[in-house]
C-alpha positions in Angstrom: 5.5 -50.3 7.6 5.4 -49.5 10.6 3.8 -46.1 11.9 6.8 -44.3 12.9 9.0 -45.1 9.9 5.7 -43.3 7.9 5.2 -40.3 9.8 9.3 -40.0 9.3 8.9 -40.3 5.9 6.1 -37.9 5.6 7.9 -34.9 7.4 10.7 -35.5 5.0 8.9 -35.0 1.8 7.1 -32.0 3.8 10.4 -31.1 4.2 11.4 -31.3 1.1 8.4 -29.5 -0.7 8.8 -26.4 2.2 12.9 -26.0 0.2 11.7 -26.7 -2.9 8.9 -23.9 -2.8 11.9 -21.6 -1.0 14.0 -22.3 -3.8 11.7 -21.3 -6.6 10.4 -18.7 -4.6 14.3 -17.3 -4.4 14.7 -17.3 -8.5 11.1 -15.8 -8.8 11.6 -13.2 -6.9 15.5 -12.2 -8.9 14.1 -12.9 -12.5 10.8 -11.7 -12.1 10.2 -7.7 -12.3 9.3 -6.1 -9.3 6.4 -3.2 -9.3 7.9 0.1 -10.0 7.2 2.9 -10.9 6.4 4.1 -14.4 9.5 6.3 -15.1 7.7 8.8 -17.6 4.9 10.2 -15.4 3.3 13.3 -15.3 5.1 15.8 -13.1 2.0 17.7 -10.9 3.2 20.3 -9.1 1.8 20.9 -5.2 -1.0 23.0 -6.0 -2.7 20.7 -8.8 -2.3 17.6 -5.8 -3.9 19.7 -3.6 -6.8 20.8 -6.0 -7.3 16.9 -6.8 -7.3 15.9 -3.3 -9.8 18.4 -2.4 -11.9 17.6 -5.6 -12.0 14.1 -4.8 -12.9 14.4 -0.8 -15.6 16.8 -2.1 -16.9 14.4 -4.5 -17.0 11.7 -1.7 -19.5 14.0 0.4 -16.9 15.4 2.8 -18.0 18.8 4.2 -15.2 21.8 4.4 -15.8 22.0 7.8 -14.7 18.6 8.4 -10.7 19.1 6.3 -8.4 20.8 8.4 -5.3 22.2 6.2 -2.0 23.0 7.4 0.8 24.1 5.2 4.3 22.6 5.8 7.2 25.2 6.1 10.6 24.4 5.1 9.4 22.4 2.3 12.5 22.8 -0.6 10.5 20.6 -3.2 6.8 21.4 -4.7 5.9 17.5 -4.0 4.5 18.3 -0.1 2.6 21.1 -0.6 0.4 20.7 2.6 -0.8 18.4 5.3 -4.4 17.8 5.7 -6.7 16.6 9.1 -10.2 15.5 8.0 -12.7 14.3 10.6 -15.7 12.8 10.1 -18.8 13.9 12.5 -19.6 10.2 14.9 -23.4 11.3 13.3 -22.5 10.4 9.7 -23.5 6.9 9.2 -20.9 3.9 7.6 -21.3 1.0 5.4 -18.3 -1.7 5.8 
């Protein structure tokens, strides 16, 4: 054989693998259920986010000097109850 006629053949069954794996990626993706949302979840008002949230950055060591919390006006739902800045001092050491 010679080495054209293989490298010919070789990008055709690449080819061919590459729709194959589009294919069954295509009926995965319809059959398969996606990640939503529990529909039965806890409704938590504003207020109890916004007590969590501050729980949980004081828990982590962040300083109430450092959260800066502005309230959103116009707001007709509960669900945004604030908008929060927090800074971090360029002193406080990082682990990655």
């Amino acid at each position: 054989m010679s080495k054209p006629s293989l490298l010919k053949n070789i990008t055709f069954v690449l080819l061919g693998i590459v729709v194959i794996l589009l294919i069954i990626n295509i009926v995965v993706t319809k059959f398969v259920d996606k990640d939503e949302q529990p529909k039965d979840r806890e409704v938590i008002s504003g207020i109890e986010l916004d007590n969590i949230f501050n729980t949980a950055l004081s828990n982590y060591g962040f300083s109430k000097s450092w959260i800066i919390k502005k309230k959103l006006k116009g707001i007709n739902d509960d669900s945004l109850y604030s908008s929060y800045l927090v800074t971090v001092p360029k002193d406080v050491p990082y682990n990655y």
